[in-house]
C-alpha positions as protocol buffer text, in pm:
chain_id: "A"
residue {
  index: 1
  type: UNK
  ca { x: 7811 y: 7056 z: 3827 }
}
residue {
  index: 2
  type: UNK
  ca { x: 8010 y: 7299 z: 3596 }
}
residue {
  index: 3
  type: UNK
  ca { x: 7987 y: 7289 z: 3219 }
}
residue {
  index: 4
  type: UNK
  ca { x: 8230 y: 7313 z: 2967 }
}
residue {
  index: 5
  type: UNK
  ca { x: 8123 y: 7626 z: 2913 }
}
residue {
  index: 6
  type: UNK
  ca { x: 8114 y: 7724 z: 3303 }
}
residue {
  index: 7
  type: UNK
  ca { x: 8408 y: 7989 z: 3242 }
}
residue {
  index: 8
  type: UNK
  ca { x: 8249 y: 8191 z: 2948 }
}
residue {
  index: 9
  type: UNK
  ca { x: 7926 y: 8225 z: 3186 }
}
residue {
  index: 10
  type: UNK
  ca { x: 8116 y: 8323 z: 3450 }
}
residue {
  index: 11
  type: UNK
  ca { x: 8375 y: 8574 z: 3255 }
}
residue {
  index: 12
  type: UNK
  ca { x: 8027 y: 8736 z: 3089 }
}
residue {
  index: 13
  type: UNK
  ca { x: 7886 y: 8776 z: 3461 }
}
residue {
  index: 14
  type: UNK
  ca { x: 8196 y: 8974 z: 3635 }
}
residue {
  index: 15
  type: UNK
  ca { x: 8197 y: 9161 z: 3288 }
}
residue {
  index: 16
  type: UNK
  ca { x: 7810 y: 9297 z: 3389 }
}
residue {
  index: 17
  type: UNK
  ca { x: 7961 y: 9414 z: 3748 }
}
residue {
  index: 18
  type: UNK
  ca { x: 8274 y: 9554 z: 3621 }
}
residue {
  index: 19
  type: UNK
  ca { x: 8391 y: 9891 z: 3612 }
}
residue {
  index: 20
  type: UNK
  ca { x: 8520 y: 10012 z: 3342 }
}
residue {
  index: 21
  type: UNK
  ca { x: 8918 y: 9934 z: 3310 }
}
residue {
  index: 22
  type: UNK
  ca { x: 8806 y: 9555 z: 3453 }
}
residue {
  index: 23
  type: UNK
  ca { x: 8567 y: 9556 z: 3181 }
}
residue {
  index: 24
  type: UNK
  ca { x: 8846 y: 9711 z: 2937 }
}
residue {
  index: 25
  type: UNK
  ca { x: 9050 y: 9395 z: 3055 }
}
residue {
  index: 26
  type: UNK
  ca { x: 8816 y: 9155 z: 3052 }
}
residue {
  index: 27
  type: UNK
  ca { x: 8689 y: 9206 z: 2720 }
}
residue {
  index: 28
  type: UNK
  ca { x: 9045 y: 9186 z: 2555 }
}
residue {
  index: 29
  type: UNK
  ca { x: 9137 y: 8872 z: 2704 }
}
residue {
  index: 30
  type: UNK
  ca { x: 8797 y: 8694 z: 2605 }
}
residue {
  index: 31
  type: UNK
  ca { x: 8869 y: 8861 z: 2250 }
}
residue {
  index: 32
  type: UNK
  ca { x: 9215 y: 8642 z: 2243 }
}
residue {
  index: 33
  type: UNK
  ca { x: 9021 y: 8341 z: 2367 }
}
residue {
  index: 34
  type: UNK
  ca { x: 8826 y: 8370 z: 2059 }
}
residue {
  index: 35
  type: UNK
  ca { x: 9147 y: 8434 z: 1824 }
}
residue {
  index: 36
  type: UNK
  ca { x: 9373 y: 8162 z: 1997 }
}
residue {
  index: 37
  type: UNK
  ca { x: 9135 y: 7867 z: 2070 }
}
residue {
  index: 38
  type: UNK
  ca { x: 8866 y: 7679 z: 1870 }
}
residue {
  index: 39
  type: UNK
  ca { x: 8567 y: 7789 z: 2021 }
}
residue {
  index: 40
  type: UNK
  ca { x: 8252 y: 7710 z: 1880 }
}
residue {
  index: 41
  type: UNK
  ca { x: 8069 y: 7934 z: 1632 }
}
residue {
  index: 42
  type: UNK
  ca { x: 7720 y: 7987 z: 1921 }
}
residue {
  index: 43
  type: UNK
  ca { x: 7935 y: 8055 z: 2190 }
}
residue {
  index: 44
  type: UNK
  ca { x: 8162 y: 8229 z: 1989 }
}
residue {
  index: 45
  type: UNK
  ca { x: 7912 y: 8459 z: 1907 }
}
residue {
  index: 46
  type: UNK
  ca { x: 7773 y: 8538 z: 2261 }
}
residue {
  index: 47
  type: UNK
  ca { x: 8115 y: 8639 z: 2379 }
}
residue {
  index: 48
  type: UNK
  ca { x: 8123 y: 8867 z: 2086 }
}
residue {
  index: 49
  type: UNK
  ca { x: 7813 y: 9018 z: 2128 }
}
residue {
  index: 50
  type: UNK
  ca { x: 7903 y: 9038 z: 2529 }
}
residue {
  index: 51
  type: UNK
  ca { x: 8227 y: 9250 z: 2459 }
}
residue {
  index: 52
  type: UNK
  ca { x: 8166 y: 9408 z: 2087 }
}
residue {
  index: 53
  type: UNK
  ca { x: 8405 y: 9521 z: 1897 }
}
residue {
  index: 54
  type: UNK
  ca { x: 8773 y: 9506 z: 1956 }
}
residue {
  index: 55
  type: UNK
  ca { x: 8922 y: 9840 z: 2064 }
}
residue {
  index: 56
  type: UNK
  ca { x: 9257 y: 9948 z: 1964 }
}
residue {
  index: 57
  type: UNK
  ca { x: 9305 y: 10050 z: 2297 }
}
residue {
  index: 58
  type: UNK
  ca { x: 9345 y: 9754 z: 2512 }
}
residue {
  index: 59
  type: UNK
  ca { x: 9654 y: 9678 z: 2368 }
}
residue {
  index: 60
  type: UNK
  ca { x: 9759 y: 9980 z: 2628 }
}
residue {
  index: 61
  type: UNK
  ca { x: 10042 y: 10064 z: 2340 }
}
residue {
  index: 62
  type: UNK
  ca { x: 10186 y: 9701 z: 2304 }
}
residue {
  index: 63
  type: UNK
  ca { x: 10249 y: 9546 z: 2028 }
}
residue {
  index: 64
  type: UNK
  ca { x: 10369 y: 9183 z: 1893 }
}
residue {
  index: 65
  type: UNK
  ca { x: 10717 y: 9321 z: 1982 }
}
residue {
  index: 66
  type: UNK
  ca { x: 10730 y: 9509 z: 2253 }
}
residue {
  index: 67
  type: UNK
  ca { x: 11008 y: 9435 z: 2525 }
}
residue {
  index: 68
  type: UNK
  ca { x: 10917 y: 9231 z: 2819 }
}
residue {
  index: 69
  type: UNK
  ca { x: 10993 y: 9585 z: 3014 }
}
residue {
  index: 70
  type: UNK
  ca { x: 10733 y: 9743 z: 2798 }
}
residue {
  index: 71
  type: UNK
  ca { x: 10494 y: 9472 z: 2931 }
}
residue {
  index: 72
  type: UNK
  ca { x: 10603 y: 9477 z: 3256 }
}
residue {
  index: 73
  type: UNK
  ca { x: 10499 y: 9831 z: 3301 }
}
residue {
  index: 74
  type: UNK
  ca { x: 10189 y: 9775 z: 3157 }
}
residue {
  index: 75
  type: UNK
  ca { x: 10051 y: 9459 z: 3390 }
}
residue {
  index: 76
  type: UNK
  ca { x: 10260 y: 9516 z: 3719 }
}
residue {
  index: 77
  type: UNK
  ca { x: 9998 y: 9756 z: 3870 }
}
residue {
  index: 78
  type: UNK
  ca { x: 9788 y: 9481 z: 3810 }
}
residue {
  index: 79
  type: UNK
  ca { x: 9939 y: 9223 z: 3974 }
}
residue {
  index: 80
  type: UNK
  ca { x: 10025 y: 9422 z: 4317 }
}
């Protein structure tokens, strides 16, 4: 049976088989998880050490305000 924490063992798992722009990806979204939701200070810290420091460049040139055309462009070759 999964734990609560089933998803951060998982994420941390495809991040060790990842190449590099998966891993790029990976580690920005599990950096937002850790801005925008309460997550414990231990398994805070695991995801931390896991993906390091944030990296100015995952944010692929967005910003707070870019357009939803400038976002667009940025995830659709990731959705085909």
């Amino acid at each position: 049976m999964p734990t609560e924490w089933a998803w951060r063992d998982v994420c941390l798992a495809v991040l060790g088989e990842a190449d590099e722009t998966e891993a790029r990806i990976l580690r920005q979204l599990l950096g937002d998880v850790l801005i925008d939701h309460d997550v414990p200070k231990r398994e805070a810290r695991q995801v931390q050490q896991a993906i390091g420091k944030p990296d100015d460049e995952l944010a692929f040139g967005l910003e707070e305000g870019s357009s939803a055309d400038e976002v667009s462009a940025v995830i659709w070759p990731w959705s085909a």
